[in-house]
C-alpha positions in Angstrom: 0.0 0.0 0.0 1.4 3.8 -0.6 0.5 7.0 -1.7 -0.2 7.7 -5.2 0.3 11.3 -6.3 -0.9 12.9 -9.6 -1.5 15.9 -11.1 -4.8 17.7 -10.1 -7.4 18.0 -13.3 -9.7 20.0 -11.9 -6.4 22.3 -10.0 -4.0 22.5 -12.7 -0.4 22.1 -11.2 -1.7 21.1 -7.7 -0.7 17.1 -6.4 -3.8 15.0 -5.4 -3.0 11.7 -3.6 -4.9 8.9 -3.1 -4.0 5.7 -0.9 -3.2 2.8 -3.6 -2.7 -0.4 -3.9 -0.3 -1.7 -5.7 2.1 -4.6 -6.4 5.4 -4.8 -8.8 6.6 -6.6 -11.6 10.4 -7.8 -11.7 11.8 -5.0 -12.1 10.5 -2.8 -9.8 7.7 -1.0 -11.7 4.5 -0.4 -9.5 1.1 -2.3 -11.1 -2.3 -0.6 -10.3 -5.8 -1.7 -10.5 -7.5 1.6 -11.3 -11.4 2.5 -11.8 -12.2 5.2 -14.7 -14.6 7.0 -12.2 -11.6 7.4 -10.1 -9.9 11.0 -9.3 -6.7 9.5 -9.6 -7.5 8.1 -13.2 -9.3 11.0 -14.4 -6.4 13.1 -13.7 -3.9 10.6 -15.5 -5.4 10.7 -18.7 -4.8 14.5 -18.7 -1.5 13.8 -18.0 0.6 10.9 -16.8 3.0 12.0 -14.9 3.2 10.2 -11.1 4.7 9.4 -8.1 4.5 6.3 -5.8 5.2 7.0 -1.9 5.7 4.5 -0.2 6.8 4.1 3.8 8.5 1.2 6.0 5.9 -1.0 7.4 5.5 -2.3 11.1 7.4 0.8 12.1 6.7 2.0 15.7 8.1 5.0 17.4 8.8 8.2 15.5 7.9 7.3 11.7 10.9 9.8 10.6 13.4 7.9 11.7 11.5 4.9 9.4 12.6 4.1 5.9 10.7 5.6 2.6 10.7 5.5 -0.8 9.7 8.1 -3.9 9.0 6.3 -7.3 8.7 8.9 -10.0 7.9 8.2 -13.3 4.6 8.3 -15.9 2.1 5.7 -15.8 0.5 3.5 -19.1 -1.4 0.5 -19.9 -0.2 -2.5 -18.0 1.1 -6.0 -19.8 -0.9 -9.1 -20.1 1.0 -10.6 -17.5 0.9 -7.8 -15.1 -2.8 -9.3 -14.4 -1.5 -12.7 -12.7 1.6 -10.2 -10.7 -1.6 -8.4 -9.1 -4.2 -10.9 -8.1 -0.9 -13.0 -6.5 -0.4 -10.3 -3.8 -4.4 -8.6 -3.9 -7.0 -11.8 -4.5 -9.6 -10.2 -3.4 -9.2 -8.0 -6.3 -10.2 -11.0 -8.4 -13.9 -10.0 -7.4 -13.6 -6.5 -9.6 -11.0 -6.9 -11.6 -12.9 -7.6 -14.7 -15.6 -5.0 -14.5 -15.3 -2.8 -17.7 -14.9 0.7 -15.7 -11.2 -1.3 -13.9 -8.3 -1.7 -16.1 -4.6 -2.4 -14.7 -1.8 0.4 -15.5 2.1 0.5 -14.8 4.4 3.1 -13.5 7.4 3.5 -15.5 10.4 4.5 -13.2 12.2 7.4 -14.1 13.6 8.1 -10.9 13.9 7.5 -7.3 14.5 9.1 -4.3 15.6 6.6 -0.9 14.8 8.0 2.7 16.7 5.5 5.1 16.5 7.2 8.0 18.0 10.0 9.7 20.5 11.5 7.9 20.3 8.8 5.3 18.7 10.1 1.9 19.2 10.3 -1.6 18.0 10.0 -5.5 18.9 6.5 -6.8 18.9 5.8 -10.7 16.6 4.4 -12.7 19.2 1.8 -14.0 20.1 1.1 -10.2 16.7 0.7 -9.1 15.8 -1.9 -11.7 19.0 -4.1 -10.9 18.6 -4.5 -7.7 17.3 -7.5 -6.0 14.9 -7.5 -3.1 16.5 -7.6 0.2 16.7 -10.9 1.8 15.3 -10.0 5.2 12.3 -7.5 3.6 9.9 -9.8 4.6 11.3 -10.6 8.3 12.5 -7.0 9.2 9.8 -5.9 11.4 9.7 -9.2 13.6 13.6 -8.5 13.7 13.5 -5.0 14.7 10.4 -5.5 17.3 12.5 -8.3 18.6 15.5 -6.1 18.8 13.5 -3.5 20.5 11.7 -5.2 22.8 14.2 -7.6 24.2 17.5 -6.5 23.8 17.6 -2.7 24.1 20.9 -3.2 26.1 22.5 -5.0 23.7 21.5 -2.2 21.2 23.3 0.6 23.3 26.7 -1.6 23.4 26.8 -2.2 19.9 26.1 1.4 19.0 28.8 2.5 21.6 31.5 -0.5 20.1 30.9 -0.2 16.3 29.3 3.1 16.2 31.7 4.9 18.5 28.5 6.8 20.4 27.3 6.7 23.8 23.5 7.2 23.8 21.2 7.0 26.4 18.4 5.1 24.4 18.7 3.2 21.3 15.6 1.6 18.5 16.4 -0.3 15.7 14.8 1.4 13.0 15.5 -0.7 9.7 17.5 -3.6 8.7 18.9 -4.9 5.4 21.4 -7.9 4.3 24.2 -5.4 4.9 23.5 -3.6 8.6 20.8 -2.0 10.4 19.6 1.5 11.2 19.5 2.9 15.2 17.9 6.0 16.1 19.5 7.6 19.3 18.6 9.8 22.4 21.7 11.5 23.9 19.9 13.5 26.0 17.9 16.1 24.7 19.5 15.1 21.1 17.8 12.8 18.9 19.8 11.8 15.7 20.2 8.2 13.9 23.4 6.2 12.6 24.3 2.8 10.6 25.6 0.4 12.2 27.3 -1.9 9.5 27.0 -6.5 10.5 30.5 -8.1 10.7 29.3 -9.8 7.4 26.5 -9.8 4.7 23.5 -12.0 5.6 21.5 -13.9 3.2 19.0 -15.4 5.8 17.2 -14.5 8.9 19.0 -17.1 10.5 22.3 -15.7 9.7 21.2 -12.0 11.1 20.5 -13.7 14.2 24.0 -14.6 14.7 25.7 -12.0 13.9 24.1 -9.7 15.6 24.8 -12.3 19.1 28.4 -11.8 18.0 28.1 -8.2 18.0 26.7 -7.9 21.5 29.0 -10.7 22.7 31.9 -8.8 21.4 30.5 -5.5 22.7 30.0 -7.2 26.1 33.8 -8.4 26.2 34.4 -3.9 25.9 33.5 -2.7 28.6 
């Protein structure tokens, strides 16, 4: 689910969003089921330009310090196959999804800009966008960081002060990717964020897990 933006019909130059839907094909591009008596569709035909936003899920805490995402691009009719990419991730779509007035469109990339946290931000090419491959822990990042959160919140605050080099009075996970995670820190009145980077890359939940014991246990053994 994210926020699709468009250009206002009825407001020329003004963005209208709408909450969307939406899955994505293999290379990234965002697939839509949208209804002609729709806002949003009405004001694509007059022009196509768009723009997927889209946030971390499961977040809790201050959402700022959560990961987001900008897909900018124009939108057009969708492939054949973009039909059997949709109903996979929304079945209960299958109900409307033939009714004359509902047709499926596409969102072709142009460019992207990554919000990763604190501090952490950027455009992204289009040509890097489409090459990269999903993260292996997307799906399992919010059990690890409420899991991080919840139960070791000690262990957080040693890592940060071993690998990070900061002593903070509270520490959250934030986000968490193959290659490191994301803390946002409370020094006392000052809030800010930093990267922490794993000993290794991680390919499996499993393989998170143990690193990050070796972290703490390594942090533990520096007092």
């Amino acid at each position: 689910m994210g926020t699709l933006c468009t250009l206002s019909r009825k407001h020329p130059g003004f963005p209208f969003g709408s909450l969307m839907p939406y899955a994505l094909d293999a290379e990234g591009r965002p697939i839509f089921l949208v209804s002609s008596m729709a806002m949003h569709t009405q004001n694509l035909h007059a022009d196509p330009r768009a723009s997927l936003f889209v946030t971390q899920p499961g977040v809790s805490g201050d959402p700022l310090g959560a990961a987001r995402v900008t897909l900018m691009g124009r939108t057009g009719p969708a492939p054949a196959d973009a039909r059997s990419v949709y109903l996979k991730l929304h079945e209960n779509a299958q109900y409307w999804i033939d009714f004359t007035d509902f047709s499926l469109i596409q969102l072709e990339v142009e460019d992207v800009y990554f919000i990763g946290g604190f501090g952490v931000m950027g455009w992204i090419s289009c040509g890097e966008y489409q090459q990269a491959s999903p993260d292996p822990l997307a799906d399992d990042a919010p059990r690890i960081i409420a899991h991080m959160n919840s139960d070791h919140s000690d262990a957080l605050l040693r890592i940060v002060r071993i690998y990070g080099g900061v002593q903070a009075d509270e520490a959250r996970m934030t986000s968490v990717d193959r290659l490191g995670f994301e803390v946002r820190l409370k020094t006392g009145e000052r809030v800010h964020g930093i990267r922490i980077p794993f000993l290794s890359e991680v390919k499996t939940v499993a393989e998170s897990r143990t690193v990050l014991v070796e972290m703490s246990r390594r942090a533990s053994a520096n007092p």
